[in-house]
N, C-alpha and C positions, 0 to 999 in steps of 0.2 A: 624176530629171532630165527623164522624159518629162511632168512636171505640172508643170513650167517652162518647157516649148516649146522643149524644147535637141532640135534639129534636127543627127544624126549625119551629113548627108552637104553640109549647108553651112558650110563653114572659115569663113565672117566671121560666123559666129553670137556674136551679144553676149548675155547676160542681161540682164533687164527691169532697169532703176533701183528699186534699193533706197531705202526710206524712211528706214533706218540710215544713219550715218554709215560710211566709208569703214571704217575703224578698228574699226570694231565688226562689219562682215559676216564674218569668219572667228570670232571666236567664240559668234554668232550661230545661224550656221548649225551648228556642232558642237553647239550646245545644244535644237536643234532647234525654235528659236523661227521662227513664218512671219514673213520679214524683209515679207511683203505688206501687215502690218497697219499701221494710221495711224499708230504710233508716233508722230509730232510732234506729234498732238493731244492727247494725254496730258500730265497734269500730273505730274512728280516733283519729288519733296522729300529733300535728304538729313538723315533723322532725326539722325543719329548716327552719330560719326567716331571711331576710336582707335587707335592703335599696339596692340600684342599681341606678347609673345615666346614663341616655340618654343624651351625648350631642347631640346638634342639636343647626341650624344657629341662632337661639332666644335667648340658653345658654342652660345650663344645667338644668333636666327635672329629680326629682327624683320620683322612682317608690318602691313601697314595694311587694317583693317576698314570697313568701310563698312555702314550698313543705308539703306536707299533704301524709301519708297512712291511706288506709280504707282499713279493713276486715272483715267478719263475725266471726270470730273464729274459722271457722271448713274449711278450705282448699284456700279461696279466700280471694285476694292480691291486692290493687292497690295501686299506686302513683301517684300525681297528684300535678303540679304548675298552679301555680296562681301568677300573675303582674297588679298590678293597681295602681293608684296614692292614692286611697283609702284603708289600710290594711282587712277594712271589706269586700269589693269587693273582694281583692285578698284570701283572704280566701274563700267566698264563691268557684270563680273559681279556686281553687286547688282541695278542696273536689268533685266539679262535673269535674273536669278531673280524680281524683281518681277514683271516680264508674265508670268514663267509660272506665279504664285502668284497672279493676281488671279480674282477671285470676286464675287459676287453680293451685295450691301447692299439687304436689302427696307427700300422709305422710304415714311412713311405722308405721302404727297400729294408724291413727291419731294422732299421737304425737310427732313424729322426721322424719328424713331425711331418706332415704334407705339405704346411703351408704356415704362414707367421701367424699367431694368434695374440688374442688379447683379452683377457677378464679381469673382475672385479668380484672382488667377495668383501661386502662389507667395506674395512676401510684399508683394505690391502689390493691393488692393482699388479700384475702380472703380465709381462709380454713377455713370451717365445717365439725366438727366430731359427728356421731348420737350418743346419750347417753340411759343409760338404766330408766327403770320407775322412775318418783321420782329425777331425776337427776337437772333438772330446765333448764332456760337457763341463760348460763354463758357467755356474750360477751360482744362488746361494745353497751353503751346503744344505738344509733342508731339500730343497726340491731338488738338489742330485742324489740322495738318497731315494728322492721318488723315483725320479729317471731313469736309475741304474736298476731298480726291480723292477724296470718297466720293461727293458730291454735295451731303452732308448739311450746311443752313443754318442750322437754327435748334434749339439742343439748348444743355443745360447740364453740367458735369460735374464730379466731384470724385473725387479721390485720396487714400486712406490709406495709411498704410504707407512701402511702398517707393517712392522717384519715380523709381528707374532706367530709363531712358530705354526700354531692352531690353524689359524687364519690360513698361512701358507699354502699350512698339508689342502684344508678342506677345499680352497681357490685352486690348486693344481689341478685333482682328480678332476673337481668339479670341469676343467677344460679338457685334460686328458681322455675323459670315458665317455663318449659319445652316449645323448639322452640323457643329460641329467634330472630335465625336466617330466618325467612318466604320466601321461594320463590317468587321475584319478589314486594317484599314489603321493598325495602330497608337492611340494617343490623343490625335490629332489634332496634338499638339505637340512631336511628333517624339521620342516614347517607344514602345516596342513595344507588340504588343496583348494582350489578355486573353489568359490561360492556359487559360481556359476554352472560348474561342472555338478552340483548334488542335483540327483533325481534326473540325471540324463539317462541313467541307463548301461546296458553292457555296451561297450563300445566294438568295432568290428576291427579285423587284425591289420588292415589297411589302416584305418584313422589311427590308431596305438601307434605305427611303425611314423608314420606323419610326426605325429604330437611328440613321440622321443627323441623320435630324428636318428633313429638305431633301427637295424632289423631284428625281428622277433621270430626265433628258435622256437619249437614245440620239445618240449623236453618230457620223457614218458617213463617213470620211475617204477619197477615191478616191487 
């Protein structure tokens, strides 16, 4: 409260104007997203929408899903779901799991990829080739919706396999955000971690920076 300027002994003390919507500062702030940042300059997209049932002993319980990306246009990426019985709730919480899932897209000259890639998630395969100025981007409209909040303009792309929307989003980032694999944080796609790695220990910021395959920032929050 004191890194908000909430002054204890003045009664007409307001808090500073949110960037949020009215609507959205209570779940915001339990998610502990900073409601300070520019949120309105962000681009979102909603990927993908669906119904989902929960059975349970009562009967059947249906929820509405949401998957949401948010970027700024110039390097950073997030994806974010959201489930509530409510579709306005579940959107709100997709968009704040997006800001708190966005990350870093190296782009060679801001504008494409470095070099051709290729992944696999599951039963969806994925190849990106970088293109030259002026080129656009040619793929399917999911992953140019990632692209475009990525910053990234000019790339091409193709899909085998699976074209589930899901699968897409989480195969894309998965190759766009360098380390998705983290030391000791699971298998980046929200699987547990090696068996091998329990009871090693704190690891040193050299082997971390290795094992992500990303460099590791010190970030010091007052």
């Amino acid at each position: 409260m004191a890194y908000d300027g909430f002054d204890f002994n003045n009664p007409n003390w307001r808090p500073a104007k949110s960037d949020l919507a009215d609507e959205e500062l209570e779940v915001t702030e339990s998610a502990g997203v900073e409601t300070a940042y520019p949120l309105e300059n962000l681009m979102e997209f909603q990927l993908f929408e669906r119904y989902i049932t929960q059975q349970t002993g009562k009967g059947k319980i249906k929820h509405y899903q949401v998957f949401t990306v948010v970027g700024d246009g110039d390097g950073m990426v997030g994806l974010g779901m959201g489930t509530d019985e409510e579709p306005s709730n579940a959107m709100v919480k997709a968009r704040i799991a997006a800001v708190k899932n966005m990350d870093h897209v190296d782009r060679f000259e801001n504008r494409t990829i470095w070099t051709e890639m290729s992944g696999k998630f599951r039963s969806t395969q994925i190849k990106m080739r970088p293109r030259p100025m002026g080129f656009g981007l040619r793929c399917q409209p999911v992953l140019h919706q990632i692209l475009k909040a990525a910053g990234i303009k000019d790339i091409s792309a193709k899909i085998w396999g699976s074209r589930n929307p899901v699968m897409i989003m989480q195969g894309a980032l998965r190759m766009l955000q360098g380390g998705h694999n983290p030391l000791g944080f699971g298998d980046g796609i929200g699987g547990k971690g090696k068996r091998l790695h329990k009871g090693i220990g704190m690891q040193s910021k050299f082997n971390v920076e290795r094992e992500r395959g990303t460099k590791v920032l010190e970030v010091h929050v007052s």
